[in-house]
PyMOL Python script that loads the backbone (N, CA, C, O; Angstrom):
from pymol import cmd

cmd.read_pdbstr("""\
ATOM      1  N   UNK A   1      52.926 105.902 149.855  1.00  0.00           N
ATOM      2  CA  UNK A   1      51.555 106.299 150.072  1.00  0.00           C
ATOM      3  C   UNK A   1      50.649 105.128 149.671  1.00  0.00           C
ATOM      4  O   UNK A   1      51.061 104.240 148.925  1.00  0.00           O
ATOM      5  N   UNK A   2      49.523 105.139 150.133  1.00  0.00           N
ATOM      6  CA  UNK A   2      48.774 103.736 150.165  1.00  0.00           C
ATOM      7  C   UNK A   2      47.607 104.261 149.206  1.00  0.00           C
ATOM      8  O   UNK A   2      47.095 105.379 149.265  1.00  0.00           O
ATOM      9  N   UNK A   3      47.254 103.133 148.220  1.00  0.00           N
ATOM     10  CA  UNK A   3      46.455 103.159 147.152  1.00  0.00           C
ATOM     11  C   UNK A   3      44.814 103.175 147.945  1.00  0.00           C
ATOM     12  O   UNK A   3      44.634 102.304 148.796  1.00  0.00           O
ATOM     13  N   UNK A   4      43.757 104.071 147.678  1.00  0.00           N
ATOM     14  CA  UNK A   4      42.526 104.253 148.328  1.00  0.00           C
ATOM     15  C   UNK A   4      41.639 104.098 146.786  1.00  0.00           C
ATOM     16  O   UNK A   4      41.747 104.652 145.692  1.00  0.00           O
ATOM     17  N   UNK A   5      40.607 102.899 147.430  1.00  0.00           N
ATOM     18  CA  UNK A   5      39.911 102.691 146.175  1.00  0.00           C
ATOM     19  C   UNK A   5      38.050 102.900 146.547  1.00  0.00           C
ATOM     20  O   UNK A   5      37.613 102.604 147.659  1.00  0.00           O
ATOM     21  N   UNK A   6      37.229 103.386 145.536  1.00  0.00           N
ATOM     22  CA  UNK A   6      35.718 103.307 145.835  1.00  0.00           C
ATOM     23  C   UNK A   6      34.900 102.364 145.213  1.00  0.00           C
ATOM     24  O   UNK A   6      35.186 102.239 144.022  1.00  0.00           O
ATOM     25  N   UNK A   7      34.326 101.920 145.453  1.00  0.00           N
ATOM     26  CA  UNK A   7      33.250 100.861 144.413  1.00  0.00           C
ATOM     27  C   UNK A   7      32.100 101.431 144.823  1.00  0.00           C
ATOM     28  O   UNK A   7      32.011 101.835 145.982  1.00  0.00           O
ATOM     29  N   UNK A   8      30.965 101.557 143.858  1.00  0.00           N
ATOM     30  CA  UNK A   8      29.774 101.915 143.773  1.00  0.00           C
ATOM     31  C   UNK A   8      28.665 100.993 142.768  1.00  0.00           C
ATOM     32  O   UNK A   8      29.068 100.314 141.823  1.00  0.00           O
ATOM     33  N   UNK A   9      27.634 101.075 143.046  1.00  0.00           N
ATOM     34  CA  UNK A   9      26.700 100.287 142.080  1.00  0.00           C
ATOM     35  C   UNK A   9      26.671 100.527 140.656  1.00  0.00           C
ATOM     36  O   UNK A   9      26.524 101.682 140.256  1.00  0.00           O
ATOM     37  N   UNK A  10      26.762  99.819 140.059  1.00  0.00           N
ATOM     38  CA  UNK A  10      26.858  99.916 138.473  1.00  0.00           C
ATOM     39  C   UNK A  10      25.127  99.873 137.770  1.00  0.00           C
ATOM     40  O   UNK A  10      24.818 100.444 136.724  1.00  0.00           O
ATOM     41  N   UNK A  11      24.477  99.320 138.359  1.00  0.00           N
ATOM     42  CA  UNK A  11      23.250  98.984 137.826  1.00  0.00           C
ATOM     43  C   UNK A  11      22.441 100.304 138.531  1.00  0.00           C
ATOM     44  O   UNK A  11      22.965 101.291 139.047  1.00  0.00           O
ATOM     45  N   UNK A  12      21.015 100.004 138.388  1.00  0.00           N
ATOM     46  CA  UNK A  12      20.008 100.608 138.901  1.00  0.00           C
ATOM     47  C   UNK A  12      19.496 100.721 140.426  1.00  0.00           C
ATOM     48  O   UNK A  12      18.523 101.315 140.891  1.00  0.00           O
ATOM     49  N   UNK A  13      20.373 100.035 140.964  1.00  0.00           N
ATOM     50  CA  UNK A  13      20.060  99.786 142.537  1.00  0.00           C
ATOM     51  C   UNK A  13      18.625  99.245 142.475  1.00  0.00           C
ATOM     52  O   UNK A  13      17.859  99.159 141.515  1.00  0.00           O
ATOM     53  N   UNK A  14      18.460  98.870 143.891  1.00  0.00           N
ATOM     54  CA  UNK A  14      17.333  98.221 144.547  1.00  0.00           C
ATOM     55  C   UNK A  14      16.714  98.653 145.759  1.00  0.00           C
ATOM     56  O   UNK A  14      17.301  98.504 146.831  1.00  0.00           O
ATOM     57  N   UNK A  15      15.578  99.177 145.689  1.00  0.00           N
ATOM     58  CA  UNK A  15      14.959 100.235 146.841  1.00  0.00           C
ATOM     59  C   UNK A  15      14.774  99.205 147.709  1.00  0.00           C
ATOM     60  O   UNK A  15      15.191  99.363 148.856  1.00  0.00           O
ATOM     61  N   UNK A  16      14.071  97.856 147.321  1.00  0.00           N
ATOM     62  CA  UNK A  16      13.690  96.904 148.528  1.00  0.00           C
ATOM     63  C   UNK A  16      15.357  96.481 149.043  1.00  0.00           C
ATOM     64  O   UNK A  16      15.209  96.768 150.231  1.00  0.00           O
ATOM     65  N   UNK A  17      16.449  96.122 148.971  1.00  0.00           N
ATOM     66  CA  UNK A  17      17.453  96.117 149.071  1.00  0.00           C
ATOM     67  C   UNK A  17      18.207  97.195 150.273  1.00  0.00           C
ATOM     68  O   UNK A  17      18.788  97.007 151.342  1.00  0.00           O
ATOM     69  N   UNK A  18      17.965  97.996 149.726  1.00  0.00           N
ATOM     70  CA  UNK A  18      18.001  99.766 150.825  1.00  0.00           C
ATOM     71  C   UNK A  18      17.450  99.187 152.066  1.00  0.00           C
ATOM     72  O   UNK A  18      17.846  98.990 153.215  1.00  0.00           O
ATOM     73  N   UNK A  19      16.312  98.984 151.331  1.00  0.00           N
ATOM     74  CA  UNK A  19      14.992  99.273 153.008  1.00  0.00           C
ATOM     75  C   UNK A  19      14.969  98.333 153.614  1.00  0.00           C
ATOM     76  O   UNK A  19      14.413  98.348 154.712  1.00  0.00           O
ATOM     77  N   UNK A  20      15.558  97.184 153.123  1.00  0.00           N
ATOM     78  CA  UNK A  20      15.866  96.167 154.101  1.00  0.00           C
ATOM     79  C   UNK A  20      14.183  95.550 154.282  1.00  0.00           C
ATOM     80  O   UNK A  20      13.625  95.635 155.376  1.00  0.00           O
ATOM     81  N   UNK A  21      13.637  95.066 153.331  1.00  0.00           N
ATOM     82  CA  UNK A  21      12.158  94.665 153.100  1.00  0.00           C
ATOM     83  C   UNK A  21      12.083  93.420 153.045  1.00  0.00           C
ATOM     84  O   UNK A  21      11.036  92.789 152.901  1.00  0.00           O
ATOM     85  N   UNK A  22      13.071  93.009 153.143  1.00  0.00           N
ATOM     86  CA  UNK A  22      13.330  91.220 153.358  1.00  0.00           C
ATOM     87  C   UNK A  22      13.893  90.881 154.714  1.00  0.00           C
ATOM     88  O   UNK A  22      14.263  91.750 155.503  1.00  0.00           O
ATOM     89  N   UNK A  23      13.949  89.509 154.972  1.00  0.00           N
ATOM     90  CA  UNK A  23      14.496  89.245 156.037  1.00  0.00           C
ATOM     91  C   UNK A  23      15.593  88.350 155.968  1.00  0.00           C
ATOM     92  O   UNK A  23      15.108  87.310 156.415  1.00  0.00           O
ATOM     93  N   UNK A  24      17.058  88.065 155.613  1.00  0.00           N
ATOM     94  CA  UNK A  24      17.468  87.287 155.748  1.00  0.00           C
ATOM     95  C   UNK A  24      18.349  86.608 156.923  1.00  0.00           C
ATOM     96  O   UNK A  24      18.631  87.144 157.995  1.00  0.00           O
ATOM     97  N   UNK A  25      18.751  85.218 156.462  1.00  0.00           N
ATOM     98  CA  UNK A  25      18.982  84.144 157.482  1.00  0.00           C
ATOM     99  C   UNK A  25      19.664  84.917 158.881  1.00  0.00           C
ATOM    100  O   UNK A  25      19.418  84.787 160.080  1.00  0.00           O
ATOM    101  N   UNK A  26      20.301  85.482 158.384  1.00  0.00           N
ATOM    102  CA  UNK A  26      21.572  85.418 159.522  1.00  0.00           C
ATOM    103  C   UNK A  26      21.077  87.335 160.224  1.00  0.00           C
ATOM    104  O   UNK A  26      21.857  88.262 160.442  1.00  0.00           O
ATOM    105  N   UNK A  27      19.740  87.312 160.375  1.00  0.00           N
ATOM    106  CA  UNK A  27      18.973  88.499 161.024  1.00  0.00           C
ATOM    107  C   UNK A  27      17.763  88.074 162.295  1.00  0.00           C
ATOM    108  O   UNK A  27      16.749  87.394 162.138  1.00  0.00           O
ATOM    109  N   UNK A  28      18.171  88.607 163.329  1.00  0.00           N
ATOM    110  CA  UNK A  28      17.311  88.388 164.302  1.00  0.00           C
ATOM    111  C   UNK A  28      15.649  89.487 164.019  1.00  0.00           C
ATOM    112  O   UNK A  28      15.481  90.667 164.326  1.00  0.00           O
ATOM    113  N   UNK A  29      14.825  88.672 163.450  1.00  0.00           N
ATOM    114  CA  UNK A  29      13.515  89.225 163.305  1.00  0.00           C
ATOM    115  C   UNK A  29      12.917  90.730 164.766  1.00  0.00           C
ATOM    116  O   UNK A  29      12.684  91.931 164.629  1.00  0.00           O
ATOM    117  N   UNK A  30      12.889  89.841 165.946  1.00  0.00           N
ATOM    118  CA  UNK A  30      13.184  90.543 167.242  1.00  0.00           C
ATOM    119  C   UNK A  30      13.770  91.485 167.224  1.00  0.00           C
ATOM    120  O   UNK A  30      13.430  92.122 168.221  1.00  0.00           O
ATOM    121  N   UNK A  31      14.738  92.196 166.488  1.00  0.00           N
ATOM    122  CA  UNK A  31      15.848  93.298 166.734  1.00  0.00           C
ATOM    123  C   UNK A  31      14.975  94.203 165.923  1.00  0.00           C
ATOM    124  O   UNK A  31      14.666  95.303 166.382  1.00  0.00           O
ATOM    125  N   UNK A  32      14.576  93.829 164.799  1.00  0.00           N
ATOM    126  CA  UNK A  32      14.090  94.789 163.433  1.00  0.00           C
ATOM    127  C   UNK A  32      13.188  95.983 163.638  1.00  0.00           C
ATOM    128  O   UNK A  32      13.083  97.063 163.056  1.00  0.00           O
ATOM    129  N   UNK A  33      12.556  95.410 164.689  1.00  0.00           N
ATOM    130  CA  UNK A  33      11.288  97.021 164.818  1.00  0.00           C
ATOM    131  C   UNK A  33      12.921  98.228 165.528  1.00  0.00           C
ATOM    132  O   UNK A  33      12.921  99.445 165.342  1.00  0.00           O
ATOM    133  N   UNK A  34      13.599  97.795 165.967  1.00  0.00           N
ATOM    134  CA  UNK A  34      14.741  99.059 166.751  1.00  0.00           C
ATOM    135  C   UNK A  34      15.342  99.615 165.655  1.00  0.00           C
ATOM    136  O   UNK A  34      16.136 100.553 165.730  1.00  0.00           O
ATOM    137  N   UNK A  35      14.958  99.015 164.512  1.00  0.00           N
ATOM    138  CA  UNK A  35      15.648  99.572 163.138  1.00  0.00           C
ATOM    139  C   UNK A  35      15.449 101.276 162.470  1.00  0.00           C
ATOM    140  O   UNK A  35      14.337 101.636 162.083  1.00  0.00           O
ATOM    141  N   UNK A  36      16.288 101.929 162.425  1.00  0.00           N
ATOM    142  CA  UNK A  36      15.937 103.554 161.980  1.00  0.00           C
ATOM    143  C   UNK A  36      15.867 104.204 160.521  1.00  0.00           C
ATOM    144  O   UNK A  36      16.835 104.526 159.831  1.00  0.00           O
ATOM    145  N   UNK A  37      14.789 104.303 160.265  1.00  0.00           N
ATOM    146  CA  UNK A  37      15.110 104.486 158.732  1.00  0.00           C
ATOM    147  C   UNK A  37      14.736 106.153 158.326  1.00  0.00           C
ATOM    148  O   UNK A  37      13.679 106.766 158.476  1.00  0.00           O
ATOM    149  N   UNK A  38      15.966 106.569 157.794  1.00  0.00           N
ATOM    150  CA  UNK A  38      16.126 108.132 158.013  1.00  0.00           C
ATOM    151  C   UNK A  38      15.385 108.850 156.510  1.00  0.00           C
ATOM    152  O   UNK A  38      15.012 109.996 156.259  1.00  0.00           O
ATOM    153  N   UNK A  39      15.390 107.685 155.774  1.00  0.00           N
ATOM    154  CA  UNK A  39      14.755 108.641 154.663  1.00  0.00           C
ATOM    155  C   UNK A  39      14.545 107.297 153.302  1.00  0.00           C
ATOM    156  O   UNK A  39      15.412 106.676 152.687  1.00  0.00           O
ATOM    157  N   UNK A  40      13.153 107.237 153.221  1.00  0.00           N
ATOM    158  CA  UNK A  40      13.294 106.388 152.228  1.00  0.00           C
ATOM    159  C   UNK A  40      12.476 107.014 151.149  1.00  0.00           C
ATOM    160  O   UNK A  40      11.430 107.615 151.393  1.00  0.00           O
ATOM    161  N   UNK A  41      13.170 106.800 149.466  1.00  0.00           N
ATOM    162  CA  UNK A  41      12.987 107.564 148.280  1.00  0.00           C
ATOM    163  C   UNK A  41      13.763 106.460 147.423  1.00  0.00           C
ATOM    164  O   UNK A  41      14.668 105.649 147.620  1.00  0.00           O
ATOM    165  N   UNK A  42      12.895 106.874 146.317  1.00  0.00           N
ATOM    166  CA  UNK A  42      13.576 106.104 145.061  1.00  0.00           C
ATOM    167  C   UNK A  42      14.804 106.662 144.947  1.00  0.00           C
ATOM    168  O   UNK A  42      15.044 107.820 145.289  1.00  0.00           O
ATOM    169  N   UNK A  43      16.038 105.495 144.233  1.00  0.00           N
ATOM    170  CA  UNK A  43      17.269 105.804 144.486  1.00  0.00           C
ATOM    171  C   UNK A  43      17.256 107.189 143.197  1.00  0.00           C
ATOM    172  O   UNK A  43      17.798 108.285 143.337  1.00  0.00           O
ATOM    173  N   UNK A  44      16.329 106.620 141.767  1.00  0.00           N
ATOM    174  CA  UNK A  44      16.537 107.388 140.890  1.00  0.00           C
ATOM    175  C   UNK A  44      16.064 109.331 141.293  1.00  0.00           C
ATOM    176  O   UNK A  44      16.709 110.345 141.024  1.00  0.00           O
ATOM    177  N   UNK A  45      14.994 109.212 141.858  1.00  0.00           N
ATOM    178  CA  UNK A  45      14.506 110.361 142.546  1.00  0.00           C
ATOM    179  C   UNK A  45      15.804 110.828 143.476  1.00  0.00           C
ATOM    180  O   UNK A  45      16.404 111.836 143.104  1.00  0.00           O
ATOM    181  N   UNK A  46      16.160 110.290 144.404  1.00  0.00           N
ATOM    182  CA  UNK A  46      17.264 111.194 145.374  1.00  0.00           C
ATOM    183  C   UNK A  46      18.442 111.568 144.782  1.00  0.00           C
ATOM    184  O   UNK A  46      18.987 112.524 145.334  1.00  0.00           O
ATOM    185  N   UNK A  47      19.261 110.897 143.389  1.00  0.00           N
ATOM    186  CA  UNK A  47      20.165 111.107 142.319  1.00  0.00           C
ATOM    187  C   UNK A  47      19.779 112.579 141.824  1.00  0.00           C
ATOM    188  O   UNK A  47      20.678 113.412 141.938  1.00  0.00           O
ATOM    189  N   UNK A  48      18.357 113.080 141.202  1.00  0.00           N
ATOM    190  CA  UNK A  48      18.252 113.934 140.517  1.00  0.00           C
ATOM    191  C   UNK A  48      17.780 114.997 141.626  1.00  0.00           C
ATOM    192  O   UNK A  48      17.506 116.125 141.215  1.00  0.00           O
ATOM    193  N   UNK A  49      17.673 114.749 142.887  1.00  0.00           N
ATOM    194  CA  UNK A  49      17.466 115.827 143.732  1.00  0.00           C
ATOM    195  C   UNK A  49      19.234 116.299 144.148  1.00  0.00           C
ATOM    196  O   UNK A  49      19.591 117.476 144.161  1.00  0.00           O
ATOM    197  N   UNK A  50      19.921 115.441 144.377  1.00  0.00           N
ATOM    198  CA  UNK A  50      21.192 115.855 144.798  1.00  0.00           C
ATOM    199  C   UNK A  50      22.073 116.305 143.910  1.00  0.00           C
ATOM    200  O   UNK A  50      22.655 117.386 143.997  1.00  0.00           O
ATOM    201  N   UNK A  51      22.268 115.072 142.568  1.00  0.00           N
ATOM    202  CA  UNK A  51      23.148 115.818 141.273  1.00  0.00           C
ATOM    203  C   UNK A  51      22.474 116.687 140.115  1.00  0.00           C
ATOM    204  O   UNK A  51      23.139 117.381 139.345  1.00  0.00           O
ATOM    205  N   UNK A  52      20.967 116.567 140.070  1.00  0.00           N
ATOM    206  CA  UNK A  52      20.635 116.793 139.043  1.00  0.00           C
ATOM    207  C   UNK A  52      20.670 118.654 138.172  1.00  0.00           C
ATOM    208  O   UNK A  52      20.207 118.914 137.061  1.00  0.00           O
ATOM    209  N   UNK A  53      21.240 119.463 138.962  1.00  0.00           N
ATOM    210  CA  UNK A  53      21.515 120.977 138.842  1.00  0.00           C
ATOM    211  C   UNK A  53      22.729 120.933 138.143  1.00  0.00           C
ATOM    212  O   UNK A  53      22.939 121.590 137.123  1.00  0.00           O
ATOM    213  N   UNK A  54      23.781 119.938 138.833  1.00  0.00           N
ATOM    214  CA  UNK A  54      25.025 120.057 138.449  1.00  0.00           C
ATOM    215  C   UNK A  54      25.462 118.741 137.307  1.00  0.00           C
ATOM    216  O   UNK A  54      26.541 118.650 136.723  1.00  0.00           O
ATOM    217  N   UNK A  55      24.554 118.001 137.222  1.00  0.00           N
ATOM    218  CA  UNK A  55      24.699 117.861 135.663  1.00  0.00           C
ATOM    219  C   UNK A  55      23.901 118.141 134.207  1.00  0.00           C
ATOM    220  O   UNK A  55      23.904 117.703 133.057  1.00  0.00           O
ATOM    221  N   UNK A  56      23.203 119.177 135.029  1.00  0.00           N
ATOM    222  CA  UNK A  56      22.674 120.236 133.800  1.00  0.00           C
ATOM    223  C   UNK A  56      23.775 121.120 133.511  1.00  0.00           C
ATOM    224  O   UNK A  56      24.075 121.365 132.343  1.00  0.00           O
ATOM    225  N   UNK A  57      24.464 121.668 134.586  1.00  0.00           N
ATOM    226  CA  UNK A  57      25.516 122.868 133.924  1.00  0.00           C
ATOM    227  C   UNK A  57      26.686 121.812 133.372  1.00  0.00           C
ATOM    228  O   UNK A  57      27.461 122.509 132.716  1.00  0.00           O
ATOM    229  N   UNK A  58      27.111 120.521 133.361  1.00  0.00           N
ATOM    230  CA  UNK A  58      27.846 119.630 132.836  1.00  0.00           C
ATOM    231  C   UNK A  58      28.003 119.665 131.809  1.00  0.00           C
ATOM    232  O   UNK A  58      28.894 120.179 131.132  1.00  0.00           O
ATOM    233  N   UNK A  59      26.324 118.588 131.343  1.00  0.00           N
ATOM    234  CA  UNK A  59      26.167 119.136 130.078  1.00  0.00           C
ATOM    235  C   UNK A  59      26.138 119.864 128.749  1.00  0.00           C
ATOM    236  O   UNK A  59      26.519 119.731 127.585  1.00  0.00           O
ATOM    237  N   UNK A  60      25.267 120.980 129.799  1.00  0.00           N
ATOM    238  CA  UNK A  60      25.547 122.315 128.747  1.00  0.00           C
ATOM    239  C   UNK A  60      26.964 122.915 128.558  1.00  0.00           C
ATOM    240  O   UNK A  60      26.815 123.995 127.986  1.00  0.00           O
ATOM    241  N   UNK A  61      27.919 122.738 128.732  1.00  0.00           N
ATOM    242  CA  UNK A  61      29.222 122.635 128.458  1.00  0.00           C
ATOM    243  C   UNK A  61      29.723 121.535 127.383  1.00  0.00           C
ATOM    244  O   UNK A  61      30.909 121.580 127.055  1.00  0.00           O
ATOM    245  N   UNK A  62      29.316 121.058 127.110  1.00  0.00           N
ATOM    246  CA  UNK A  62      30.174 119.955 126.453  1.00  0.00           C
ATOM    247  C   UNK A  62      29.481 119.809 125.235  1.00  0.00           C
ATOM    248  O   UNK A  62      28.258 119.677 125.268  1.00  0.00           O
ATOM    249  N   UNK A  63      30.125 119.815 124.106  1.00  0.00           N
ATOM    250  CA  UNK A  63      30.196 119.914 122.936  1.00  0.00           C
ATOM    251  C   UNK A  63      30.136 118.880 122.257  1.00  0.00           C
ATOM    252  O   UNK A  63      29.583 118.978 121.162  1.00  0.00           O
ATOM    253  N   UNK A  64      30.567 117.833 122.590  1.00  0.00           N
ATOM    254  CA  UNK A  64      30.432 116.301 122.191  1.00  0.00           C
ATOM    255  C   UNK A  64      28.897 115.869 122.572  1.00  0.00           C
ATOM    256  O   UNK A  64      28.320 116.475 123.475  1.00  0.00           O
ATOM    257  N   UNK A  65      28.425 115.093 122.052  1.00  0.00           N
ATOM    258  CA  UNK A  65      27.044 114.014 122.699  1.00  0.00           C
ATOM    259  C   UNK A  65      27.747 113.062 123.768  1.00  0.00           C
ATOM    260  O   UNK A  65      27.393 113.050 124.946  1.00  0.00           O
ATOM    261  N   UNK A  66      28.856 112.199 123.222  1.00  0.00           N
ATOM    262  CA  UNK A  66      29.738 110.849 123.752  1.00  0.00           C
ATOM    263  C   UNK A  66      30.057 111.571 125.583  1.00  0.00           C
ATOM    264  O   UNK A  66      29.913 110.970 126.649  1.00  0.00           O
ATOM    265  N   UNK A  67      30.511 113.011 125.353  1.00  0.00           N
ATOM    266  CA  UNK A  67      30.944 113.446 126.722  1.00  0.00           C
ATOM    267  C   UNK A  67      29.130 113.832 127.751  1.00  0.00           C
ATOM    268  O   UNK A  67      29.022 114.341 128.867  1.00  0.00           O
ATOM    269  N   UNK A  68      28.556 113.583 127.272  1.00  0.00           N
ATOM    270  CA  UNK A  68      27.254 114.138 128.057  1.00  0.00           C
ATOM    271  C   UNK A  68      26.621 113.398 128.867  1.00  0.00           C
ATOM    272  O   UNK A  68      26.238 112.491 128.129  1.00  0.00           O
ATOM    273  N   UNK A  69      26.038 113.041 130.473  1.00  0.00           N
ATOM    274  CA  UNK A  69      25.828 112.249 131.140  1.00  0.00           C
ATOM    275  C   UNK A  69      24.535 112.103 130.445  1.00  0.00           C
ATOM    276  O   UNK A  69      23.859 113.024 129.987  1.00  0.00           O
ATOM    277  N   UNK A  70      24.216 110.608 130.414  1.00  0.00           N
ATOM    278  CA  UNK A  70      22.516 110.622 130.214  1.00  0.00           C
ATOM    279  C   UNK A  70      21.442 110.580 131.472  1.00  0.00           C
ATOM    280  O   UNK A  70      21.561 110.185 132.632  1.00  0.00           O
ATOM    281  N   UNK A  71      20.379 111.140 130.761  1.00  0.00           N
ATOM    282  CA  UNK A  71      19.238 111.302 132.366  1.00  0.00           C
ATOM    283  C   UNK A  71      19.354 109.524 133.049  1.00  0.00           C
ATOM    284  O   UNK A  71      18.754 109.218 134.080  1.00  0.00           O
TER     285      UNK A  71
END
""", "prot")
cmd.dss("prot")
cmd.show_as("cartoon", "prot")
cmd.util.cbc("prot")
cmd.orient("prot")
């Protein structure tokens, strides 16, 4: 069976980054207005709209501080 791995951002992310608010080299300027942008929100805001229910009931389970996600 074949090993399946995820990587995700470790830091705080970058909204201008997301939104693509820069232009770099190897991007045809010309193409950019055809660009679709389905939803733009702070990364920290869309975190606590999607997980933030279910790591309240996390929390309140866990008995340790060390085991408790921080906001």
């Amino acid at each position: 069976m074949s090993t399946k791995t995820i990587s995700m951002c470790q830091g705080k992310g970058s909204l201008s980054h997301n939104n693509r608010e820069f232009t770099a080299k190897n991007i045809d300027p010309f193409r950019t207005p055809d660009n679709i942008i389905f939803v733009q929100q702070d990364l920290g805001e869309a975190y606590h709209q999607l997980f933030g229910e279910a790591v309240e009931r996390y929390n309140a389970r866990q008995k340790r501080n060390d085991r408790r996600i921080p906001d």
